[in-house]
N, C-alpha and C positions, 0 to 999 in steps of 0.2 A: 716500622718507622722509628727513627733516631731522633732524639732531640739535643742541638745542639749547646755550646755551653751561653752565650748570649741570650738561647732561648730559655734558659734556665732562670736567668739572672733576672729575668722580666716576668717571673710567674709570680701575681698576689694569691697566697694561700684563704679563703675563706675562712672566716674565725668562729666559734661557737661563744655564743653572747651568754652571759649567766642570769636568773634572774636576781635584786635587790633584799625581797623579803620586807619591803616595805610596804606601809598599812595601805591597805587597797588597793596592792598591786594584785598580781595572780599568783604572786605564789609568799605570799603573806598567811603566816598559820591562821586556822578558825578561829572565830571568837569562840571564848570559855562559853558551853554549857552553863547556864542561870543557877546556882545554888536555889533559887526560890521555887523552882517545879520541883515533883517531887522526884527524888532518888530514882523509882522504876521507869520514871520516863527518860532519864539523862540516861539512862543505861539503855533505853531502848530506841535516842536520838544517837548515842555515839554509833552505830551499826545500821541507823540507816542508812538505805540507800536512795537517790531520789532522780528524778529526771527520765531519762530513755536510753536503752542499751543495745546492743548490735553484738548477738553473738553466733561467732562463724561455727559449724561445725555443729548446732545446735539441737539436731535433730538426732544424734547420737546420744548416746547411755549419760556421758561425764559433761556436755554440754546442755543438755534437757535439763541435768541435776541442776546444774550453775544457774541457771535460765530461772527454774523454781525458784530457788534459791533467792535470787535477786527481785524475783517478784513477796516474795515472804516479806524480804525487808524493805518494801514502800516501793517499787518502780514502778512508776508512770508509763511506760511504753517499749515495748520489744520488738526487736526485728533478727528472725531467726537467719542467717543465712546456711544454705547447706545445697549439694547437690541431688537431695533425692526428694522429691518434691510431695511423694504419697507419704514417706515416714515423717517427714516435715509437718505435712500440715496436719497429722495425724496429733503430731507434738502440741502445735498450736490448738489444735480443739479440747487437749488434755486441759492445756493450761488456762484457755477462755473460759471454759466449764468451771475451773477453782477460782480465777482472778475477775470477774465480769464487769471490773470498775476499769482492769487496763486495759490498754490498749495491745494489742500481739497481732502481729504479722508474720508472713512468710517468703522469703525470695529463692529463686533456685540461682545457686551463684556459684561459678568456679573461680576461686581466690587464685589462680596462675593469670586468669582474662583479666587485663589489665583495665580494656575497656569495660569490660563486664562489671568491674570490680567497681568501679565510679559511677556507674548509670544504677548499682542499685544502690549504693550511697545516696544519689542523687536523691530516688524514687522512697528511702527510709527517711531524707530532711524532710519529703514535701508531706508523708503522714504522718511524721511523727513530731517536725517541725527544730529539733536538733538532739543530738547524738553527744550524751555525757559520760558513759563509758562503754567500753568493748573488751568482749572476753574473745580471745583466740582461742579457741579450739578444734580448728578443722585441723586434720592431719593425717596423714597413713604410713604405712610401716611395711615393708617387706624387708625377707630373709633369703640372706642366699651367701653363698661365700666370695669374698672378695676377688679371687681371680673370675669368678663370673660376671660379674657385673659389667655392663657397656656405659658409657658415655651419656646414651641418653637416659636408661633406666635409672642411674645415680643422680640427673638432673632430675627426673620427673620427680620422687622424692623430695629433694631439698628446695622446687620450686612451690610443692604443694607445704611442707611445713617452714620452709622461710621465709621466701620469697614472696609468696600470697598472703601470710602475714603479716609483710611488710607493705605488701600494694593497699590492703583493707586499711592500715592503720594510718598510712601517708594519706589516704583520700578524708579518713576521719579527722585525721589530724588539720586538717587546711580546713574542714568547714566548723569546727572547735576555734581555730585559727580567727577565721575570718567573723566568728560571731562574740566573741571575748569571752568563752566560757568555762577554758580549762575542763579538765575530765581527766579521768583514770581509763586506762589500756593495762589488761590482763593479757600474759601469755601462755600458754602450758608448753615448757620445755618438756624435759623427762631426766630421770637418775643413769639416762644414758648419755645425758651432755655432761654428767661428772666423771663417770665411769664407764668401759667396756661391758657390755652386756653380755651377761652367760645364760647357758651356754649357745644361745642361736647365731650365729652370726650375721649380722646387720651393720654394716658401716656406714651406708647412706642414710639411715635413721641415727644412728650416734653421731653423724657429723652435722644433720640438721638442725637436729636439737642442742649441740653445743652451738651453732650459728643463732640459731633463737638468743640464746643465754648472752649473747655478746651483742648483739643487735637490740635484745632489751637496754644493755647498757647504754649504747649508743644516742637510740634515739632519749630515753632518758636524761642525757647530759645534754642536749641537742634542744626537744623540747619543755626543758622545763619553766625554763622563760614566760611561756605560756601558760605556765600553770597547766601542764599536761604532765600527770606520772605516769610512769611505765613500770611495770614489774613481771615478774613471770615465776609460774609453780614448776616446782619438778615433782612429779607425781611417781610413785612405785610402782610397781603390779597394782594397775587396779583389775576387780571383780566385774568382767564386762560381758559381752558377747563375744568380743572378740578374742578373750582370754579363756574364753567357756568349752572348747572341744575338745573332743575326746582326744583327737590328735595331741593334744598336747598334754595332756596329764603326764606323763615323762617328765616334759620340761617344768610343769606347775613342781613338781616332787624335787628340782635340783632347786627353784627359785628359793621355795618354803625350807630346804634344809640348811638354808645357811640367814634366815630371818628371825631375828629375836621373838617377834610376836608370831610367828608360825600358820601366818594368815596372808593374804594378800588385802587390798584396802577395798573398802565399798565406797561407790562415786560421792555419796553424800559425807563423805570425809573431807571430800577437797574444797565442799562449799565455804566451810569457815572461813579458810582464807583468801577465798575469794570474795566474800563479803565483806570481810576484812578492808582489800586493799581499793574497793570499790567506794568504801565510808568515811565519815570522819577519822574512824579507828584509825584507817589506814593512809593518814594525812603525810607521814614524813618515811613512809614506804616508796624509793624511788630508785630504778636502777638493781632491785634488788631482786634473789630468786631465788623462794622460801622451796627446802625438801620438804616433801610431804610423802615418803616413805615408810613409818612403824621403823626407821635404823636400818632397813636392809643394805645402807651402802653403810654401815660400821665393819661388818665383816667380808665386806667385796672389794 
């Protein structure tokens, strides 16, 4: 379909509104910390975290971590999303057993089901009553070389790490939206939306996670208005299962020979700054997507 030039001349572009930064809007800095409490507690209010969290992917190594993690620092209420529903609630009885004051749920959710993706939004407001940050971490990865790849196989990848990303955060985003409460949105790109990965070849995972990286930005500019940040980690070689077989010790030996710290990371490396960008700490963190690699892209 064509469009012609009169049909040009009559299209209004959509504009993206900014927010003010004025006092009691939503995206007005926090008030100062009280100098009258004492020193250990401002230190241990700036890194709280507070309210109820929805994290995709959670039933995994690097999302279970983040999940702790954010229960450690004061959260009120979790809702794990993930497709595997025994390793999930496996997670959840971990974390009931240490936290018995929160609240922790489980849904089995495929972040590409559009509809899926909103009916367990829905079913997280009605137990949890709302939804003030989300960690992104569902995602997968295969390797193969680029003349192999089909059509669909390349979409199945960048639907499950962007596009499901995007469906979870637009459904949070509108009930954030519609209750006036602003919130923080975490994403986990990877050091392969900066650089090409060696030596396996994965294109559909390098172009994913670079679309993460720019869609943080996006909606970032987008909703800030609302007092909603967005940011996202790019994480290294983490130490997981997925990185744990035998099959690959080859490739572990080319990752580690060109990394200054000659280690790959452990998942509770990545929590700081995800507590970070979930707290006050992480108040003027927007749009932004922190490496969290030990330097291994200085020499890639």
């Amino acid at each position: 379909m064509t469009t012609e030039g009169s049909d040009l001349e009559a299209i209004v572009l959509p504009q993206i509104l900014l927010g003010d930064g004025s006092s009691g809007s939503l995206t007005a800095p926090p008030q100062p910390l009280s100098s009258e409490i004492p020193a250990a507690t401002r230190a241990q209010e700036r890194f709280r975290v507070t309210g109820n969290a929805v994290v995709t992917g959670g039933a995994g190594d690097l999302g279970f971590a983040a999940s702790r993690a954010l229960l450690e620092h004061g959260l009120d209420g979790l809702m794990i999303f993930d497709t595997n529903p025994t390793e999930g609630q496996a997670k959840v009885d971990i974390l009931k057993s240490e936290f018995p004051g929160a609240k922790i749920y489980f849904l089995k959710v495929d972040v590409t089901d559009e509809d899926g993706v909103n009916a367990a939004v829905d079913e997280t407001l009605r137990l949890l009553g709302s939804i003030g940050t989300l960690l992104g971490f569902a995602g997968m990865v295969a390797c193969r070389h680029a003349l192999d790849w089909s059509a669909k196989d390349l979409n199945q990848v960048i639907n499950v790490n962007t596009v499901g990303g995007f469906l979870v955060a637009r459904a949070i985003a509108k009930s954030m939206i519609e209750r006036g409460i602003g919130g923080s949105m975490t994403f986990v790109a990877s050091i392969a939306a900066h650089r090409v990965a060696f030596p396996q070849p994965q294109v559909s995972y390098n172009v994913s996670k670079a679309a993460v990286v720019s869609m943080v930005k996006s909606l970032a500019g987008e909703w800030a208005r609302y007092g909603i940040r967005v940011n996202s980690i790019s994480p290294g070689y983490i130490d997981t299962i997925l990185n744990g077989s035998d099959g690959l010790e080859e490739i572990r030996r080319i990752w580690l020979s060109r990394h200054p710290l000659g280690r790959m990371g452990q998942p509770d490396e990545l929590c700081g700054a995800v507590v970070m960008l979930a707290s006050r700490a992480g108040s003027y963190f927007n749009g932004s997507d922190l490496l969290i690699d030990g330097g291994h892209t200085l020499f890639t």
